[in-house]
Every structure is written in structure tokens, then in C-alpha cells.
C-alpha positions as protocol buffer text, in pm:
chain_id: "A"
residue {
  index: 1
  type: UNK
  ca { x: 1490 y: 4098 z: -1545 }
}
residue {
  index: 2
  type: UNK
  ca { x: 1215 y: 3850 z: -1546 }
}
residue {
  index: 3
  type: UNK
  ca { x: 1460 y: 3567 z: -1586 }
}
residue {
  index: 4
  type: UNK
  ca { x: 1630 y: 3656 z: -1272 }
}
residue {
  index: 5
  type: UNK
  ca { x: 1294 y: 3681 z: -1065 }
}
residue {
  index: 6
  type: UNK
  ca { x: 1186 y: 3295 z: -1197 }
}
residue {
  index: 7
  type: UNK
  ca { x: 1560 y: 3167 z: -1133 }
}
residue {
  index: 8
  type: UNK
  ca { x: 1528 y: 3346 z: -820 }
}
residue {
  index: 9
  type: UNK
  ca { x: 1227 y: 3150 z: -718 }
}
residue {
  index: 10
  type: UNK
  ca { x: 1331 y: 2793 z: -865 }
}
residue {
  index: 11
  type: UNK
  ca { x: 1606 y: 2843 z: -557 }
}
residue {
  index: 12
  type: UNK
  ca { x: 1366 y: 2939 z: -314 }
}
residue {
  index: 13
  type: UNK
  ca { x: 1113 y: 2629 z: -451 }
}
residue {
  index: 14
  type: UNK
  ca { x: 1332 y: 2335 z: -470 }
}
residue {
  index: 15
  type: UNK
  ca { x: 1477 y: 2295 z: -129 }
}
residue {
  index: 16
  type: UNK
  ca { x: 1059 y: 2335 z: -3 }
}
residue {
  index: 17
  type: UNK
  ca { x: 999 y: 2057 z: -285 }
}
residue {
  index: 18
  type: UNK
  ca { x: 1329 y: 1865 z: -140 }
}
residue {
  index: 19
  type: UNK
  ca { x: 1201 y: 1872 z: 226 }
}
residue {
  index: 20
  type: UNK
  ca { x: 815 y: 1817 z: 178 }
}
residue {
  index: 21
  type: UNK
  ca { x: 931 y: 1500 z: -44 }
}
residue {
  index: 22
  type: UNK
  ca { x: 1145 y: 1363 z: 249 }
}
residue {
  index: 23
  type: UNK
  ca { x: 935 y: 1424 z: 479 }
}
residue {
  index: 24
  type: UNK
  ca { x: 637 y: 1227 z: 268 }
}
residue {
  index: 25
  type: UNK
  ca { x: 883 y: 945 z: 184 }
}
residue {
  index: 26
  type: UNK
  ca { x: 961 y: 869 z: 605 }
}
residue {
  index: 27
  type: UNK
  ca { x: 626 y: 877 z: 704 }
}
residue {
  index: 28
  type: UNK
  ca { x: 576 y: 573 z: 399 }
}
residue {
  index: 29
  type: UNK
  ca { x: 836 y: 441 z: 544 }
}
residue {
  index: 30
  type: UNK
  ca { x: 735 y: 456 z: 955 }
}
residue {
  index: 31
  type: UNK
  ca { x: 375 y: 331 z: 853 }
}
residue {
  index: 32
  type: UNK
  ca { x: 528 y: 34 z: 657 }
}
residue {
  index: 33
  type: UNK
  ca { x: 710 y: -87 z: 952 }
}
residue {
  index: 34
  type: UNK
  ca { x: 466 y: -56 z: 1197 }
}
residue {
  index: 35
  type: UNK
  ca { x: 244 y: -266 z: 979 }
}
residue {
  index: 36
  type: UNK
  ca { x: 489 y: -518 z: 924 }
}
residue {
  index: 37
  type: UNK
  ca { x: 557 y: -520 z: 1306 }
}
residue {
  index: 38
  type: UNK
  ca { x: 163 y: -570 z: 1370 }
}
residue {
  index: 39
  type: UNK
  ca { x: 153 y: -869 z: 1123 }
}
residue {
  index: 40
  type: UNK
  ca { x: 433 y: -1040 z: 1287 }
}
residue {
  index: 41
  type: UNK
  ca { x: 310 y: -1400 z: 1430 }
}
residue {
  index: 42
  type: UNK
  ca { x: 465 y: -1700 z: 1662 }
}
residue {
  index: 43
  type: UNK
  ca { x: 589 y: -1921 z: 1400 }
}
residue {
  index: 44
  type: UNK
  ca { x: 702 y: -1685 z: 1144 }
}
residue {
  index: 45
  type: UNK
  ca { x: 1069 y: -1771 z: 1002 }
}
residue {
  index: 46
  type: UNK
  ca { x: 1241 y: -1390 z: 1043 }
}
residue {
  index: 47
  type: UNK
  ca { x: 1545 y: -1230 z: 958 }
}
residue {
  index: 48
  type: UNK
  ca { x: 1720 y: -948 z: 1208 }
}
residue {
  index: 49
  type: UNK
  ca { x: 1870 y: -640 z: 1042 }
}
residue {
  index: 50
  type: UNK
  ca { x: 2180 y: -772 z: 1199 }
}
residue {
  index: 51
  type: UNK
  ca { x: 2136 y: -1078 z: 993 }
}
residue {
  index: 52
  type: UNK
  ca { x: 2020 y: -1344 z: 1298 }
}
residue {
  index: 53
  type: UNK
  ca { x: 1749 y: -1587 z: 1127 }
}
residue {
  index: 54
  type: UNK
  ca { x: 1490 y: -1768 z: 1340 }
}
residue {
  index: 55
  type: UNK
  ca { x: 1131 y: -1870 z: 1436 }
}
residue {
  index: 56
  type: UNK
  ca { x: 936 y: -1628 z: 1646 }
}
residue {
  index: 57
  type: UNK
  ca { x: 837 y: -1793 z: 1935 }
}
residue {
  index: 58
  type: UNK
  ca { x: 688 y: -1566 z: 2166 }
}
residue {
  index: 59
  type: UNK
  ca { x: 601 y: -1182 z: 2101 }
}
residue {
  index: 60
  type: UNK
  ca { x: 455 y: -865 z: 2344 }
}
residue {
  index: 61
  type: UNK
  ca { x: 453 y: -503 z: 2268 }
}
residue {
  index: 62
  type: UNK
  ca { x: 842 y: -424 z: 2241 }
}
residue {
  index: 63
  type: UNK
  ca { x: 1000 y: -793 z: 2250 }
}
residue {
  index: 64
  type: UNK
  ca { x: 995 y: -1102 z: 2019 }
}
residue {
  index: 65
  type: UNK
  ca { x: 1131 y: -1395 z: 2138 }
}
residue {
  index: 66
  type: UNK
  ca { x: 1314 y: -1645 z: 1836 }
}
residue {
  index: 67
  type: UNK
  ca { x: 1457 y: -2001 z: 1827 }
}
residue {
  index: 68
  type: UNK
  ca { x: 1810 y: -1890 z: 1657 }
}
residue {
  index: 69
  type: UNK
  ca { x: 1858 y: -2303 z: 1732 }
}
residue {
  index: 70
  type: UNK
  ca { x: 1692 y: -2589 z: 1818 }
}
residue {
  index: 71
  type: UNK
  ca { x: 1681 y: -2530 z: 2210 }
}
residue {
  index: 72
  type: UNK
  ca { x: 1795 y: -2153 z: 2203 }
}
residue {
  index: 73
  type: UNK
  ca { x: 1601 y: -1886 z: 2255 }
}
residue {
  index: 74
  type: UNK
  ca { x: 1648 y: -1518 z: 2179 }
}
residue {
  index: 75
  type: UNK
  ca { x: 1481 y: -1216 z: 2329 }
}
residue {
  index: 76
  type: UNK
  ca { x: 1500 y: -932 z: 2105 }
}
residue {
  index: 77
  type: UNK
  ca { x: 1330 y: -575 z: 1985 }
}
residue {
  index: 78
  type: UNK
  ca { x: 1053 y: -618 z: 1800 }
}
residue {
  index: 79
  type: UNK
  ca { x: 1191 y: -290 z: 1564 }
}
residue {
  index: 80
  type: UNK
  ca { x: 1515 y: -511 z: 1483 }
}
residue {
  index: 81
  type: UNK
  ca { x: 1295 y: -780 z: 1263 }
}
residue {
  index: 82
  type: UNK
  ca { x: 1378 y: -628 z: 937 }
}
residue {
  index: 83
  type: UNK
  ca { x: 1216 y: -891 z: 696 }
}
residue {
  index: 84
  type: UNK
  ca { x: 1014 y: -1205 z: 684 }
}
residue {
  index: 85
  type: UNK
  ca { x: 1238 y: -1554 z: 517 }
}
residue {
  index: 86
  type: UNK
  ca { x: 1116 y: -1578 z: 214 }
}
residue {
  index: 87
  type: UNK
  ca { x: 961 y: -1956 z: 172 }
}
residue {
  index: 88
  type: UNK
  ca { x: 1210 y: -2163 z: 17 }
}
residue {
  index: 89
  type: UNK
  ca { x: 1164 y: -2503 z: -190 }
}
residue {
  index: 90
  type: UNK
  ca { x: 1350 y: -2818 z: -172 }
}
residue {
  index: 91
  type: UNK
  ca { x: 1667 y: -2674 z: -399 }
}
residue {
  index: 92
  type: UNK
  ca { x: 1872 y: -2393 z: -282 }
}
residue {
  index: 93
  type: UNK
  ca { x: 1921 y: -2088 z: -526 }
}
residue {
  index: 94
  type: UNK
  ca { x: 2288 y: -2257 z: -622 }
}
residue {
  index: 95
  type: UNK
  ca { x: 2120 y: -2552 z: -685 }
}
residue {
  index: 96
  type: UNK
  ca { x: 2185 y: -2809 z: -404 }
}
residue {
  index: 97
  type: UNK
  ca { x: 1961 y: -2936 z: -145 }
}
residue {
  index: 98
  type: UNK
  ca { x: 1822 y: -2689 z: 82 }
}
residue {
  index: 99
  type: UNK
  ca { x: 1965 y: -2746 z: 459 }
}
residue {
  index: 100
  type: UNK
  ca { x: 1948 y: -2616 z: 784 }
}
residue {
  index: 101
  type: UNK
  ca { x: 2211 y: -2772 z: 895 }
}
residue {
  index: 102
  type: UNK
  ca { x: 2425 y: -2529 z: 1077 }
}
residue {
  index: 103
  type: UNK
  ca { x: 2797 y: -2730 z: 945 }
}
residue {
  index: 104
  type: UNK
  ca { x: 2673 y: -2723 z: 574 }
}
residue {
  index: 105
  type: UNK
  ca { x: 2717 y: -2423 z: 342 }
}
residue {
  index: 106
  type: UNK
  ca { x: 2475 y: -2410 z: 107 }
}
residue {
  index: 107
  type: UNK
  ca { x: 2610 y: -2475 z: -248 }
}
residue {
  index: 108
  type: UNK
  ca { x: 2964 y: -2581 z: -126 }
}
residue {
  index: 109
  type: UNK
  ca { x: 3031 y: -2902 z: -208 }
}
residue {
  index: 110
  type: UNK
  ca { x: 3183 y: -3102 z: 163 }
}
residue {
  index: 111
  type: UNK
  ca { x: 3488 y: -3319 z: 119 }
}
residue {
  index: 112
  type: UNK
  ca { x: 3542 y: -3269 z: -246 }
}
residue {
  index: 113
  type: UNK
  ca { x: 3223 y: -3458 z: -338 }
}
């Protein structure tokens, strides 16, 4: 009988244990992007979660505006920066020279070279 009254609270305790852990975990997570959306600056090299890179140029309360290209501009929501570029050196990760060149693909050899 005392089994069934510890099983019976085990059920009652782990979905309370499942929802105060969830609930702990998104607030890490809404105070980690809010600080990473207060330490954006003009000139930081950014990535969009829908994959966009560029430079922000220009930023207010619930825009950032980023050079996609030399001359073009983007306005976009500040919450859809999802990371900053990470600094890169003169070699790409495959190897080759590191390009912006928008007709290159980095670590694809052009015309059979």
C-alpha cells in the first residue's frame, strides 16, 4: 500500500518538475536574446535566422538596418538577428582563400583550376 501512495505521487510530481523546468529554461532563453539584442552595434557583421548575412548599418528600438551588398540596404526586425559572424581569417574552413565575392563558392574550385 505504501508503494502505491509514492508511485502515486511520482505522477503527480513529474509533470510540476516538467513545467517549472520549461518554464526556467524560456526565461534563460528570453533574457539571452534581449542581451544579445542590446549589444548589437553599427558595424557588426550579422547573420538573420533566415540566413541573410550583412553589416549593421543603422539600428533603433525594433529595426536594424544591414548592407546585404555593397550599395544595398536592408531594413529588418531587430528579433530576426539570430547570431553575430564569427571573425574569420584569411583561409576558409575548406581551406581556400576566404572571399566575399558573391560569384565564388567558397572551397569550389572555378573552371577546373
Amino acid at each position: 500500500m505504501n508503494n502505491n501512495g509514492a508511485f502515486s505521487l511520482l505522477i503527480f510530481a513529474l509533470p510540476l518538475l516538467l513545467l517549472g523546468w520549461l518554464f526556467f529554461s524560456q526565461n534563460k532563453r528570453m533574457k539571452q536574446a534581449r542581451n544579445f539584442s542590446s549589444a548589437l552595434g553599427v558595424g557588426d557583421r550579422v547573420v538573420t535566422s533566415s540566413g541573410i548575412f550583412g553589416t549593421v548599418k543603422h539600428l533603433d528600438d525594433t529595426s536594424a538596418w544591414l548592407e546585404v551588398a555593397e550599395g544595398t540596404t536592408i531594413r529588418i526586425d531587430r528579433r530576426a538577428i539570430a547570431m553575430k559572424q564569427a571573425d574569420t581569417s584569411d583561409t576558409g574552413a575548406v581551406g581556400g582563400p576566404n572571399t566575399d565575392d558573391p560569384g565564388t563558392t567558397p572551397g569550389i574550385q572555378q573552371n577546373g583550376q
